[in-house]
C-alpha positions in Angstrom: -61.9 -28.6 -1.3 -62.0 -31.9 0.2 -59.5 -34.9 0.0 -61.1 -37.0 -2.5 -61.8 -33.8 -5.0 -57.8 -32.9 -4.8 -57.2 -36.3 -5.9 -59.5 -36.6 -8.8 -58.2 -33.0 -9.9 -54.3 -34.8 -9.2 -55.0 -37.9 -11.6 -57.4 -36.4 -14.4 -54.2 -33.9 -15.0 -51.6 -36.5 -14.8 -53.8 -38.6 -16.9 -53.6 -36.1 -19.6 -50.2 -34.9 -19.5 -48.1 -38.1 -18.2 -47.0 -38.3 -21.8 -45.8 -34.7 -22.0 -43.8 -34.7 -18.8 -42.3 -38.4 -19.6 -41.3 -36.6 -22.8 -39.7 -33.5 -20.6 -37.6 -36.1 -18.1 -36.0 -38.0 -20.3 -35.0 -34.7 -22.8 -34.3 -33.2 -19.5 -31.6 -36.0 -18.4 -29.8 -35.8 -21.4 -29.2 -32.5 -21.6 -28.0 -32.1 -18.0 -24.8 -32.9 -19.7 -25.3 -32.0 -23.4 -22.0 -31.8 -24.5 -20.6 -34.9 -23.1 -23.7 -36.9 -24.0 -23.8 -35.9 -27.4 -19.7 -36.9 -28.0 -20.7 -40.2 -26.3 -23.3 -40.9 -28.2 -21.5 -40.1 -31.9 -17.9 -39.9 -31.1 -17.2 -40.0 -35.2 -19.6 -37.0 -35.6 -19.0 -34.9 -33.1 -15.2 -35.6 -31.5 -12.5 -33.7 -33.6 -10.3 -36.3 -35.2 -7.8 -34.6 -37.2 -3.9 -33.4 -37.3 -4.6 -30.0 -39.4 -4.1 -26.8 -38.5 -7.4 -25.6 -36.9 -9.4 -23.5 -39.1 -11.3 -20.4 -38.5 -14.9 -19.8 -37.4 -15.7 -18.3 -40.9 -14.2 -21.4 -42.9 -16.2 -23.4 -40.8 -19.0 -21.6 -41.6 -17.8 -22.1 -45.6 -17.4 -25.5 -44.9 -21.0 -26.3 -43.8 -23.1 -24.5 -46.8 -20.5 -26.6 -48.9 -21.6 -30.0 -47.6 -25.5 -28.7 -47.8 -26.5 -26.7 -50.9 -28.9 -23.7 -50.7 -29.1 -23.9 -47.1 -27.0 -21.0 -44.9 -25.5 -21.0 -41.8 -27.9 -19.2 -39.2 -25.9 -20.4 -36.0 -22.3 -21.6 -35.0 -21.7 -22.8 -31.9 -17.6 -23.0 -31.4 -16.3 -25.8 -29.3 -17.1 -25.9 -25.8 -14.1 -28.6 -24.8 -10.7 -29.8 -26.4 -11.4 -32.5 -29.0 -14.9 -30.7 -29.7 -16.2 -29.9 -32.8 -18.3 -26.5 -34.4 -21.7 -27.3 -34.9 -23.0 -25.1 -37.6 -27.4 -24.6 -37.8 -28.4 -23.9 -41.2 -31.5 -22.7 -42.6 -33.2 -22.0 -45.7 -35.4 -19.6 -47.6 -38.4 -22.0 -46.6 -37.4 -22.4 -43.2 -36.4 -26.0 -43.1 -33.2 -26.4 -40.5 -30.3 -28.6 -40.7 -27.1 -28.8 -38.5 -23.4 -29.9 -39.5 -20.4 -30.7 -37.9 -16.9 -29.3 -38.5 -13.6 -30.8 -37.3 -12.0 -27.9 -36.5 -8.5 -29.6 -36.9 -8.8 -29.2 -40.8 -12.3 -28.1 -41.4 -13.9 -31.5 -42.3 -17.6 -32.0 -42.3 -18.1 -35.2 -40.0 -21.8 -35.2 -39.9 -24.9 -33.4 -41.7 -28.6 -34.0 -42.0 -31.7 -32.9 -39.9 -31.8 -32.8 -36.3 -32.4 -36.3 -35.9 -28.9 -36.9 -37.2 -27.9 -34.8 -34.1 -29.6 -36.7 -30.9 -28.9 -34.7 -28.3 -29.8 -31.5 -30.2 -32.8 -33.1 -31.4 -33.5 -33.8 -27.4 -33.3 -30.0 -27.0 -35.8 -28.8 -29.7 -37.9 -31.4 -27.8 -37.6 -30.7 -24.2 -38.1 -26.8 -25.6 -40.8 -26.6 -27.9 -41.4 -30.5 -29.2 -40.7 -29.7 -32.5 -43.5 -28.1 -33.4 -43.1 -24.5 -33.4 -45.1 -21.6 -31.2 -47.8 -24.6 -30.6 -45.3 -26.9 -29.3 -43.8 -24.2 -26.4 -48.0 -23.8 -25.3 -47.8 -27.7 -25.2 -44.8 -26.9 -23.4 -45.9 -24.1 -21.2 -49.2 -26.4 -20.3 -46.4 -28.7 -19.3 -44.8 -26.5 -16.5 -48.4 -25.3 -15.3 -49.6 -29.2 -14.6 -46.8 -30.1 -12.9 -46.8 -27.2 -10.4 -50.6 -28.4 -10.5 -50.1 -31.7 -9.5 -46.9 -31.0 -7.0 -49.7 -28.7 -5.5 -52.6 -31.1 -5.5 -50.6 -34.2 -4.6 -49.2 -32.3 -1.1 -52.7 -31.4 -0.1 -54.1 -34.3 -0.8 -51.2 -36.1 1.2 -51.1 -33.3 4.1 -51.2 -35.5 7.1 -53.6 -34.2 9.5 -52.2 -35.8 13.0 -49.3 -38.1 12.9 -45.5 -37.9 12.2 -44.7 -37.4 9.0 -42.2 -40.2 8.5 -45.1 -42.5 9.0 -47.0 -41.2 7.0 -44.0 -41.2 4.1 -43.2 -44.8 4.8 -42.8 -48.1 2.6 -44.6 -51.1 4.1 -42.4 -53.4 1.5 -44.4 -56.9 2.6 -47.5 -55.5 0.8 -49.3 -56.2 -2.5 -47.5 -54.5 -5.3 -50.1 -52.5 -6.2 -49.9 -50.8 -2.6 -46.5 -50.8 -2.5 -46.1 -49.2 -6.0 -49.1 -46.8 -4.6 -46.8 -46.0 -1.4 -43.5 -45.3 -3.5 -45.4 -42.4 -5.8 -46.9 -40.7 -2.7 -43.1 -40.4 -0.7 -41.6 -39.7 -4.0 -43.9 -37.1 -5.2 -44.1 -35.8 -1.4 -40.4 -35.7 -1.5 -39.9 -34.2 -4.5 -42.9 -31.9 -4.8 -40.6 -28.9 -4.4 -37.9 -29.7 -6.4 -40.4 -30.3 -9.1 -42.5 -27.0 -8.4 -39.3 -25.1 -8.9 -38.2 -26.8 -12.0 -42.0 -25.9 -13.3 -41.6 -22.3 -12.3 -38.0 -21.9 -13.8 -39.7 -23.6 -16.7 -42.2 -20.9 -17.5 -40.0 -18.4 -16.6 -38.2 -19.6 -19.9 -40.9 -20.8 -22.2 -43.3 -17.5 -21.6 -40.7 -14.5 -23.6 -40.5 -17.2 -26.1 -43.8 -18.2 -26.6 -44.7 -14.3 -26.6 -42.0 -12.8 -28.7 -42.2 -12.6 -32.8 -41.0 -15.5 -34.9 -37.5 -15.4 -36.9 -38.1 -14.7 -39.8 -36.3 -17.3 -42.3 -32.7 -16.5 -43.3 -32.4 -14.8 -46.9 -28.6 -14.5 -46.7 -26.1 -15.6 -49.7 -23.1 -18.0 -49.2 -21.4 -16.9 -46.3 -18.0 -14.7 -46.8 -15.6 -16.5 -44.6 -13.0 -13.2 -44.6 -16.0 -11.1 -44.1 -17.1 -13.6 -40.9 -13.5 -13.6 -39.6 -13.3 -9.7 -39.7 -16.5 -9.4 -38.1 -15.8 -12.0 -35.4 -12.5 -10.7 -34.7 -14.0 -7.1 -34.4 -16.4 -8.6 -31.6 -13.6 -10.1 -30.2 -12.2 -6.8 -29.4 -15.5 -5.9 -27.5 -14.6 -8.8 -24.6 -10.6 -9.8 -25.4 -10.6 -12.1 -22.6 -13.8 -14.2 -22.9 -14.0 -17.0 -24.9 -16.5 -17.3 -27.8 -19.6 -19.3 -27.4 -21.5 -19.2 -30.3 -22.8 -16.4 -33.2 -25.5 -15.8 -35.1 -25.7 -14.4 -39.1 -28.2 -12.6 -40.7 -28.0 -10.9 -44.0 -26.2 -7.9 -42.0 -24.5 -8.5 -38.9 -23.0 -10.8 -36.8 -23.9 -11.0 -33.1 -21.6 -13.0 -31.1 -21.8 -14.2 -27.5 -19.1 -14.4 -25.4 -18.9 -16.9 -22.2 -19.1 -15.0 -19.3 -18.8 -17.1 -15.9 -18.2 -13.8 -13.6 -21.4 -13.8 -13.8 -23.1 -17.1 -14.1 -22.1 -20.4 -15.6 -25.1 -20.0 -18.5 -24.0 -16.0 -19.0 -22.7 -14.1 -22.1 -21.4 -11.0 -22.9 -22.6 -9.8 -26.6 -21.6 -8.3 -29.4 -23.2 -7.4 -32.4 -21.1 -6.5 -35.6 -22.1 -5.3 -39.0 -20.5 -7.9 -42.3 -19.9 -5.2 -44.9 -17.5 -2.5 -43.5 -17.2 -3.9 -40.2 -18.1 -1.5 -36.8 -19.7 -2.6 -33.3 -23.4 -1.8 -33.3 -23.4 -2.6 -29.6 -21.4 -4.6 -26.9 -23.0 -5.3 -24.1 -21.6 -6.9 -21.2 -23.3 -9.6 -19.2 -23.7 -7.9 -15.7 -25.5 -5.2 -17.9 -28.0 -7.6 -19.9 -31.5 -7.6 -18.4 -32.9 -10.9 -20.4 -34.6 -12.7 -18.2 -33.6 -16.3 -19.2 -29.6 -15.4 -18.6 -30.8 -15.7 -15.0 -33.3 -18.3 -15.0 -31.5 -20.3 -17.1 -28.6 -22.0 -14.6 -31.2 -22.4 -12.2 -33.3 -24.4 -14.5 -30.0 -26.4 -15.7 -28.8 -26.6 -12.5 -25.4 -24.8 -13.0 -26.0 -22.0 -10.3 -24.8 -25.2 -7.6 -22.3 -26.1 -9.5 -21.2 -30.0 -10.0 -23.6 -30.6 -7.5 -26.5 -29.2 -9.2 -26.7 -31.5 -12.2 -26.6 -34.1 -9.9 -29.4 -32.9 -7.9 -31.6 -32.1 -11.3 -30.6 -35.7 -12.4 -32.3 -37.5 -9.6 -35.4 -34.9 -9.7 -35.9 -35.8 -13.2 -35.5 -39.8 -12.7 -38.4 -38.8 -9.9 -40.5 -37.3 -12.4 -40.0 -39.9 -14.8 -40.7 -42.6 -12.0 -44.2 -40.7 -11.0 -45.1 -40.4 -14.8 -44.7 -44.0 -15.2 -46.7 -45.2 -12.0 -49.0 -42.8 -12.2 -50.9 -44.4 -15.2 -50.0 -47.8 -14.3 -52.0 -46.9 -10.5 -54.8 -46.1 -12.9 -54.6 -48.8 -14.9 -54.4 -51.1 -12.0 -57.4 -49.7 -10.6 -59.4 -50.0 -13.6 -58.5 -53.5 -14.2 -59.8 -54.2 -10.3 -63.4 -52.6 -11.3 -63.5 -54.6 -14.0 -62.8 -58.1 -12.0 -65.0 -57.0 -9.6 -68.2 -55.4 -12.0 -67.7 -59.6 -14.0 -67.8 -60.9 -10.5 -70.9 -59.4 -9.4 -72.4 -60.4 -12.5 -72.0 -64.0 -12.8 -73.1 -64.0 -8.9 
């Protein structure tokens, strides 16, 4: 394939999915730092003000289907910091979600509604499946596959033939801004090509078992039992004594609880799933011992495997991505608007 056919396949599948990917950047910079972001965004929602006594995970739990009738608590995610907050996901029979808040210092509800009451969270379901169910993760998947598609096409189309390549990766800043702004999305897509190719690959690595895998089916448990949840949790706890909870899921029978686990990576969790009514472990299962593949994938996607650095790192390969997304369609646009000056030229010669 020749130069000029890798660059028409490059911009006819940026064309189409520039919105998409300007969609995945800016999710994907917030939630670099989710829980951070999310207490600086709503610091009355989501920061624990109170003096009580903290409360347990089941009260919390009690406290949420309170402050939202007829919806029950599918999720709980315990606080990740000091000063943090539960954040409870509830469901009901139809399938609807919403999420609360619970100060944990006293068990007040600081913030209900639907996810766009929750930013950050609504930046997740977003960035993961656009809100829009099964359909959304293709839209998703198709996501991942055009950008490894373009990082591809855009580095053989660039591939200098003779040359060093630091000429060929320069900015001649004196030019036209059209040339310049041309210049700037070749070295940054060359330079970040990839960067971006692996964050496509660890992308599809996620979305794929989701997209495949059966649906949920919509929660048909009654008002939560906080004694019941405590027992339960406190069983799991028993399982892996010296982790600290993450979050736990409820259906009409058990509990399964994860468990942080950064022996093995910063995103990793031991589990624990633990019947309600006459409590026993159904399994435990530690994390070095979990096969799924996204428990892997999953820091390297996030950036978590590097540490503090990778964040960082991810944060200026999504600002690239959001840069190319932008100049892409303006290049276009640009161009068009030249063909045009010059097609009402040549006619009113």
């Amino acid at each position: 394939m020749n130069r000029a056919r890798w660059l028409r396949l490059h911009k006819y599948i940026g064309l189409a999915m520039a919105a998409f990917l300007l969609v995945q950047a800016t999710t994907g910079m917030l939630l670099l730092y989710r829980g951070p972001v999310a207490r600086w965004i709503d610091p009355a929602g989501l920061v624990s003000h109170g003096t009580a006594p903290d409360i347990s995970a089941g009260t919390a739990v009690a406290r949420a289907e309170r402050a939202l009738p007829g919806f029950a608590v599918a999720r709980l995610f315990a606080p990740d910091v000091e000063g943090a907050t539960y954040l409870a996901e509830l469901t009901d029979a139809r399938g609807a979600t919403r999420y609360a808040s619970v100060d944990p210092a006293g068990g007040g509800v600081l913030r209900k509604g639907s996810v766009w009451a929750f930013p950050v969270e609504a930046a997740l379901q977003l960035h993961y499946r656009l809100m829009a169910g099964k359909a959304g993760m293709a839209v998703v998947l198709l996501n991942a596959l055009a950008l490894l598609a373009m990082a591809g096409t855009g580095l053989a189309y660039w591939w200098p033939k003779k040359g060093p390549i630091s000429k060929q990766l320069s900015v001649r800043w004196n030019m036209a801004f059209r040339l310049v702004l041309r210049q700037l999305h070749r070295t940054v897509g060359v330079l970040m090509s990839v960067l971006l190719g692996f964050m496509a690959v660890t992308g599809l690595l996620l979305v794929v078992p989701e997209l495949i895998g059966a649906d949920a089916p919509a929660l048909q448990r009654p008002a939560a039992s906080a004694p019941a949840i405590d027992r339960a949790l406190t069983l799991a706890q028993s399982a892996f004594p010296d982790s600290a909870l993450r979050d736990f899921r409820l259906t009409d029978e058990r509990l399964v609880a994860n468990f942080h686990a950064p022996e093995r990576n910063p995103r990793a969790v031991h589990r624990a799933i633990v019947t309600l009514t006459d409590p026993h472990i159904v399994s435990a299962t530690r994390a070095e011992k979990n096969g799924a593949l996204w428990m892997t994938v999953l820091p390297l996607h996030t950036g978590n495997s590097l540490g503090m650095t990778g964040p960082m790192v991810l944060m200026l390969v999504a600002l690239a991505l959001l840069t190319l997304t932008l100049s892409g369609p303006l290049m276009w646009w640009q161009a068009q608007a030249m063909r045009r000056r010059s097609a009402a030229r040549k006619q009113m010669a």
